[in-house]
C-alpha positions in Angstrom: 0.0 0.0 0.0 1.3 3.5 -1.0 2.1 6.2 1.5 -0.3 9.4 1.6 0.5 11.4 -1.3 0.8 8.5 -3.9 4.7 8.3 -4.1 5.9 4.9 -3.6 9.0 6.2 -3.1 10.9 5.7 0.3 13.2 8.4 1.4 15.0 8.5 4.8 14.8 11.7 6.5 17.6 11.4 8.8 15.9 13.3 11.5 16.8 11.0 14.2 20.4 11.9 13.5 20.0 15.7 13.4 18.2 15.9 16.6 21.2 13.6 18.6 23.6 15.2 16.6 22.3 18.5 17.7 21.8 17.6 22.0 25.3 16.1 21.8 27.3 17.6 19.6 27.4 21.1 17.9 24.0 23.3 18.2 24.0 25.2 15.1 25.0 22.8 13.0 22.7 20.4 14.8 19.2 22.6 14.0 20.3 23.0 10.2 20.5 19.6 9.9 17.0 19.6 11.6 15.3 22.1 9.4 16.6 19.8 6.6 15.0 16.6 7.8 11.6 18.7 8.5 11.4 19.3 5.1 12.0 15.3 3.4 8.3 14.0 4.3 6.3 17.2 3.0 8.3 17.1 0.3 7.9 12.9 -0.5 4.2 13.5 0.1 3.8 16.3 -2.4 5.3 14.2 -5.0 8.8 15.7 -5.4 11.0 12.7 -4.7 14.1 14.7 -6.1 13.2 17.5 -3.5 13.0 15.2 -0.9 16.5 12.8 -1.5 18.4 16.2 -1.6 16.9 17.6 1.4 17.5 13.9 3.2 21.3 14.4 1.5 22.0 17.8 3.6 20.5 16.6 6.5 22.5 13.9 6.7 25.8 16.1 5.3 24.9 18.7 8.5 24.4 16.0 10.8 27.6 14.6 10.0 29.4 18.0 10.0 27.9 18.6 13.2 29.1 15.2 14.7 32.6 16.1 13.9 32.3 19.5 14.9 31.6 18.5 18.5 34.7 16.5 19.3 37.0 18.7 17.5 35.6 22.0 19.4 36.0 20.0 22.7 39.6 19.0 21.9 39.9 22.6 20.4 38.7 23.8 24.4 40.6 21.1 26.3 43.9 22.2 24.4 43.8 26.1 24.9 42.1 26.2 28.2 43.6 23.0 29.4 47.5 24.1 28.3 46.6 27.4 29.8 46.4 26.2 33.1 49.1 23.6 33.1 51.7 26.7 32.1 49.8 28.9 34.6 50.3 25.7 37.0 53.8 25.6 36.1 54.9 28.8 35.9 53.9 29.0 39.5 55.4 25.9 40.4 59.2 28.0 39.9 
């Protein structure tokens, strides 16, 4: 039986992803990814497959940036702030 909307077609929208990818990882990146994957169902049901598989694409690229952005700012944080203090801790030490 067709999905609502008459197009057989199945298309993944990948919002599962955005929303982890945006409480764990990196916020901005995170709701673009969710705006994305808001828009593959409408756009399946109306009939524009094509619409939908690239809008499923970003989310999935903007997710994926976002779960990368995450670890990298956190290293990024742990390295300045985190060296910071070991010279500050050192620098005291003499």
């Amino acid at each position: 039986m067709p999905p609502a909307g008459g197009s057989t077609a199945y298309v993944p929208n990948n919002l599962v992803w955005a929303i982890l990818t945006t409480l764990f990882c990196c916020l901005p990146l995170g709701i673009v990814s969710i705006v994305y994957a808001s828009q593959v169902d409408g756009k399946r049901a109306a009939g524009d497959v094509a619409g939908a598989r690239e809008a499923a694409r970003k989310a999935g690229l903007w997710a994926m940036w976002s779960a990368l952005a995450g670890p990298i700012l956190i290293a990024l944080w742990f390295f300045l702030f985190g060296g910071l203090a070991v010279l500050g801790s050192l620098a005291g030490a003499h």
